[in-house]
C-alpha beads as a LAMMPS data file, in Angstrom:
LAMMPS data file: protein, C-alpha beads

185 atoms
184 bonds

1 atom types
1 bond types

-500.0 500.0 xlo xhi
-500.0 500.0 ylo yhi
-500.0 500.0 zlo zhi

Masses

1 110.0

Atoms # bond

1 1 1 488.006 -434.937 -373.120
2 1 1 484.809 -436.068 -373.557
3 1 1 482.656 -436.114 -370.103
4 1 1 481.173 -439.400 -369.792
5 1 1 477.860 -440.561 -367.533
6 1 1 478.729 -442.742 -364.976
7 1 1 476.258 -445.937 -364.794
8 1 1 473.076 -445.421 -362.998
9 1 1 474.350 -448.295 -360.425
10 1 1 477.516 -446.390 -359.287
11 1 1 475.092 -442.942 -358.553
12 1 1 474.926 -441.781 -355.228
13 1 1 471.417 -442.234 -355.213
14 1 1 471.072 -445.288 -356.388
15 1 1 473.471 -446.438 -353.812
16 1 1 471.661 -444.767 -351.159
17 1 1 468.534 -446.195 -351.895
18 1 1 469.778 -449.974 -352.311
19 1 1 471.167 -449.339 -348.856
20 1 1 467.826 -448.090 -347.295
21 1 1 466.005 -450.847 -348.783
22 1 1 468.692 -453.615 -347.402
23 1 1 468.494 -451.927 -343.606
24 1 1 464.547 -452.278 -344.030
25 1 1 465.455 -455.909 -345.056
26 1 1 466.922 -456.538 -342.199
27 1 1 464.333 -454.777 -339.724
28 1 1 461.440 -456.366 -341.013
29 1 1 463.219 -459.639 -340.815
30 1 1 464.153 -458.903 -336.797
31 1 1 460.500 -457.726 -336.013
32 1 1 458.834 -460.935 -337.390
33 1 1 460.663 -463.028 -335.077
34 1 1 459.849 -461.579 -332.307
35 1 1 456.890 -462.328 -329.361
36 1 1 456.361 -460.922 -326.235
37 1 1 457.579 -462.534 -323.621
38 1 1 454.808 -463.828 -321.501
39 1 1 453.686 -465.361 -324.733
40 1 1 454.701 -467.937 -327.455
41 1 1 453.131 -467.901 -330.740
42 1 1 451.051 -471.057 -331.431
43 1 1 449.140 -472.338 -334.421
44 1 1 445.146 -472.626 -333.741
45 1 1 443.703 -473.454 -336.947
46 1 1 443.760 -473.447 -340.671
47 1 1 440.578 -472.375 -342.418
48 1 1 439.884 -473.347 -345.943
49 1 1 437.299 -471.573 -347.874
50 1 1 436.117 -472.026 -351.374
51 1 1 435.662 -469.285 -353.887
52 1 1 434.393 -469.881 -357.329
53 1 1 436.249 -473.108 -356.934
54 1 1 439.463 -471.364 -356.244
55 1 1 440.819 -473.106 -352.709
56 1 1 442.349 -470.608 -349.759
57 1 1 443.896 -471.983 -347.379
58 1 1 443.833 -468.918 -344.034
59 1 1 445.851 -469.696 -341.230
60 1 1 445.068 -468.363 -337.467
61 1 1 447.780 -467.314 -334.828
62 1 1 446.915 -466.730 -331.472
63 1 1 449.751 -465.184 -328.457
64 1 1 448.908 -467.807 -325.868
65 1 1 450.489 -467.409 -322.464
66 1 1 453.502 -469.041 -322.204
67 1 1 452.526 -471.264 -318.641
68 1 1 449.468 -473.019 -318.267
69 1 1 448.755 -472.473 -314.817
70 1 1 445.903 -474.740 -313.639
71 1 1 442.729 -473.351 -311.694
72 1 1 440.093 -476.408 -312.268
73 1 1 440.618 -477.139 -308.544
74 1 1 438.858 -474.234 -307.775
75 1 1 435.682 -476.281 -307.902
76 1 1 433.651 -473.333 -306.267
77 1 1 434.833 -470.273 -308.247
78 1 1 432.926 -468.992 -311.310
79 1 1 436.109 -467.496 -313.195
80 1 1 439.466 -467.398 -311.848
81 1 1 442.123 -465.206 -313.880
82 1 1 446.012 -465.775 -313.026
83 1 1 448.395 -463.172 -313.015
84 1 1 452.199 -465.333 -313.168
85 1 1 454.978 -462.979 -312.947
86 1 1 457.207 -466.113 -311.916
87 1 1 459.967 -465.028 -314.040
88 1 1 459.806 -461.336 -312.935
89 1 1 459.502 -461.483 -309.118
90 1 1 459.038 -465.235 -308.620
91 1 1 455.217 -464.006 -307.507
92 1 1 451.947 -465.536 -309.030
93 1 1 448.452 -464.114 -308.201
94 1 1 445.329 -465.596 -308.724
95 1 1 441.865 -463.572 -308.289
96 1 1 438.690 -465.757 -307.668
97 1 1 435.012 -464.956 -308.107
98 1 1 432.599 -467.166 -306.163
99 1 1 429.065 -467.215 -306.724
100 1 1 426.464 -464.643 -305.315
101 1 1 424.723 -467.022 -303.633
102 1 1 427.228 -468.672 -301.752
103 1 1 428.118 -467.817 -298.453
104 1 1 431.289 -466.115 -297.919
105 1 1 432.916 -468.045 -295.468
106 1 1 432.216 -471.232 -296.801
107 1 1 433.543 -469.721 -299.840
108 1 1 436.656 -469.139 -298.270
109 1 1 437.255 -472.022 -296.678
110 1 1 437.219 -473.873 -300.041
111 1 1 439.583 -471.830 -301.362
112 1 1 441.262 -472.653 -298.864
113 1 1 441.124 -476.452 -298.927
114 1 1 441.366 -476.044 -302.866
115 1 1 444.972 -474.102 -302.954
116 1 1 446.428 -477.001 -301.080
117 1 1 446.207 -478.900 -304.333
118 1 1 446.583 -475.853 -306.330
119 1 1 449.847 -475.468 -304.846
120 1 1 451.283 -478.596 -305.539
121 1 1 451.382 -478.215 -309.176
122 1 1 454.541 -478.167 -311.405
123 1 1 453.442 -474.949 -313.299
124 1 1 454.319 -473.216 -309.897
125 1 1 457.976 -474.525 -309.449
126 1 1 459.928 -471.172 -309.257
127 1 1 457.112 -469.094 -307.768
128 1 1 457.851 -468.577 -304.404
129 1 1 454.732 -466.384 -303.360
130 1 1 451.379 -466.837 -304.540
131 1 1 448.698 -464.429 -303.452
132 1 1 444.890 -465.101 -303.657
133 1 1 441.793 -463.082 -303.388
134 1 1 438.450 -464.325 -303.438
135 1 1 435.525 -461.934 -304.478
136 1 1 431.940 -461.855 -304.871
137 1 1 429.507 -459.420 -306.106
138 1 1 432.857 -458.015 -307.408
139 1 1 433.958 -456.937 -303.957
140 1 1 436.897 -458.388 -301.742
141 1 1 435.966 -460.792 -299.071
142 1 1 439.457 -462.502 -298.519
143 1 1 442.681 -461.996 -299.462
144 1 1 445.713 -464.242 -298.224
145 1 1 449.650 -464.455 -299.552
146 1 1 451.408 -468.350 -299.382
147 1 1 455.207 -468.424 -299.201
148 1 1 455.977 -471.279 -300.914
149 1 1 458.438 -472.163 -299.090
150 1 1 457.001 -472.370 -296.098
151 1 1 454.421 -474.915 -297.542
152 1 1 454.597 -478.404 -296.247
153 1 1 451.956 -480.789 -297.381
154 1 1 451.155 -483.471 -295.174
155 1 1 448.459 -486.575 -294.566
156 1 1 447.560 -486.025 -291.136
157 1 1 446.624 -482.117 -291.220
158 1 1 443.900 -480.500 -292.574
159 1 1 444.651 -479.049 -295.963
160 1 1 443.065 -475.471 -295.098
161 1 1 445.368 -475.853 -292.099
162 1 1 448.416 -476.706 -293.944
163 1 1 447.957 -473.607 -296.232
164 1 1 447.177 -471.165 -293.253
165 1 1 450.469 -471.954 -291.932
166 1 1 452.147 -470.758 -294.776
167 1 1 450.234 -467.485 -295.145
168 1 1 449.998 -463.906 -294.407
169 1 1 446.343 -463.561 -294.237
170 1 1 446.230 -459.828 -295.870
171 1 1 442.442 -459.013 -295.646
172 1 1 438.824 -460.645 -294.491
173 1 1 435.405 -458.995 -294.909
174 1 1 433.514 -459.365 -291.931
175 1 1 431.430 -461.921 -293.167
176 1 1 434.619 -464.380 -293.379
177 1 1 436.177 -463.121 -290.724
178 1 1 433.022 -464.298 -288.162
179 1 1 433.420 -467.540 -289.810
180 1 1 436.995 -467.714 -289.302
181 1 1 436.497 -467.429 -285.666
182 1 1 433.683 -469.842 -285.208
183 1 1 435.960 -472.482 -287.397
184 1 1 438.975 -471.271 -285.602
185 1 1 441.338 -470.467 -288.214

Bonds

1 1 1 2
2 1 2 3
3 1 3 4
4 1 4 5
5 1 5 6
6 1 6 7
7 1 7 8
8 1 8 9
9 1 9 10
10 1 10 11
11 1 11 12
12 1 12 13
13 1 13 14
14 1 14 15
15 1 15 16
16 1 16 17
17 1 17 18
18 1 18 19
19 1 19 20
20 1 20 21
21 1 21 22
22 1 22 23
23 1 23 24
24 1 24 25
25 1 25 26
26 1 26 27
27 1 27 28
28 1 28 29
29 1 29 30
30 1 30 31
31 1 31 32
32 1 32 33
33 1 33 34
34 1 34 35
35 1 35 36
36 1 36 37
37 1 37 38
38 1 38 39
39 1 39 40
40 1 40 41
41 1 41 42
42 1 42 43
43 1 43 44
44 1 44 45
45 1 45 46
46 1 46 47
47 1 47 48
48 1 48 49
49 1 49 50
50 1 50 51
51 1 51 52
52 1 52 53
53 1 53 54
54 1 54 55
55 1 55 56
56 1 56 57
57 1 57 58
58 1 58 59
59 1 59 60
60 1 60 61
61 1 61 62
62 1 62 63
63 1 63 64
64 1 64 65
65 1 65 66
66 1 66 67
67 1 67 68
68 1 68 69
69 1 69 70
70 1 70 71
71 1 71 72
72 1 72 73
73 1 73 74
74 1 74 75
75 1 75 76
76 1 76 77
77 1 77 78
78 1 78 79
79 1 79 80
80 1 80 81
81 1 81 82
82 1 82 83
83 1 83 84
84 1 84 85
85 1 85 86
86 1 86 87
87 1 87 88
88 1 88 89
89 1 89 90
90 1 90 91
91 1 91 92
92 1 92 93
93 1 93 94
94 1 94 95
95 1 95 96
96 1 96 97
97 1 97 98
98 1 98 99
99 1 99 100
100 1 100 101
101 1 101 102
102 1 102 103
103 1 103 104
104 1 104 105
105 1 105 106
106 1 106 107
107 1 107 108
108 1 108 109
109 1 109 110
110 1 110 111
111 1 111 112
112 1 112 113
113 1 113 114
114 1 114 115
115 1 115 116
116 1 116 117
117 1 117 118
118 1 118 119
119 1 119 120
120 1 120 121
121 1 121 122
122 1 122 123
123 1 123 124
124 1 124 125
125 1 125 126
126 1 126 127
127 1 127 128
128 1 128 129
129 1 129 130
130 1 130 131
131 1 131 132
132 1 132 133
133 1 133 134
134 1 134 135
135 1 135 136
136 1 136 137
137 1 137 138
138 1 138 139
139 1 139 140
140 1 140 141
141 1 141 142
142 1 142 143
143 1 143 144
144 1 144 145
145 1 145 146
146 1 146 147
147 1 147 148
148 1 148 149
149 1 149 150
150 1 150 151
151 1 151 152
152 1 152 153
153 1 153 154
154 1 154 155
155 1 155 156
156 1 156 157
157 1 157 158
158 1 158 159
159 1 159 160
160 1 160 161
161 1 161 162
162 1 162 163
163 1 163 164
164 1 164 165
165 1 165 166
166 1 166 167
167 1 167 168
168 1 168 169
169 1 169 170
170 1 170 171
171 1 171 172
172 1 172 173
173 1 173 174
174 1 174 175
175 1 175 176
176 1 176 177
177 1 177 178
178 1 178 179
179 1 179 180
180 1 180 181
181 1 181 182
182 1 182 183
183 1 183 184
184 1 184 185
């Protein structure tokens, strides 16, 4: 009997690798689809540039949170920076910086005032706590948790008022806490 080859496509190796290349197929294909999940992938921009009259076209993509909680009412704070763990623990925290110059009880008491409207916001549906600290000169003056449901907005009271009720006031520098006193908080 004559001992024949058998094809290269029938060899155990070849078979092997065909297989390892079609299960790194199939990874690489699972691994591009997938974001982190605080975060949704979103076109930015396209850049074209022209080389030797040869046109590239470069796209940009950006992980951009996935909520788009709104600070602008802060009005008084020089950077704000929001933690939202709404779909972890249903907890959001925000941590202000006021200016260096301001005073800190005034400070706080438009923080205050300003997370009335803050909390109103549809971005915050689901969060039932929300926790903000106010610093300045990178130190803590004021720290205060809101259950959220415990918030009832209102007309007639004061909005600093209406928030207060709703809180755990968790920490005061001195500073605040004189003015707190004299404002009766």
């Amino acid at each position: 009997m004559i001992n024949q080859k058998k094809p290269f496509y029938k060899q155990w190796w070849f078979i092997a690798i065909v297989v390892f290349f079609v299960i790194a197929a199939i990874g690489a294909t699972q691994e591009d689809g997938k974001t982190e999940d605080n975060h949704i992938i979103e076109k930015v921009s396209t850049k074209e540039e022209n080389e030797n009259s040869n046109s590239k076209k470069e796209t940009v993509v950006n992980a951009v949170p996935k909520t788009t909680i709104d600070t602008s009412v802060f009005e008084y704070a020089t950077t704000a920076d929001v933690t939202d763990a709404i779909d972890i623990n249903k907890h959001v925290t925000v941590k202000l910086s006021v200016s260096e110059d301001a005073q800190p009880g005034i400070s706080s008491q438009h923080v205050l005032n300003q997370t009335f409207d803050f909390l109103q916001q549809e971005d915050l549906n689901g969060a039932e706590t929300v926790t903000i600290f106010v610093t300045q000169k990178e130190k803590k003056i004021f720290q205060f948790t809101v259950n959220k449901n415990e918030f009832m907005p209102n007309e007639t009271d004061p909005m600093g008022s209406l928030v207060l009720a709703s809180s755990e006031i968790e920490m005061m520098s001195k500073e605040v806490e004189e003015f707190s006193k004299a404002m009766e908080w």
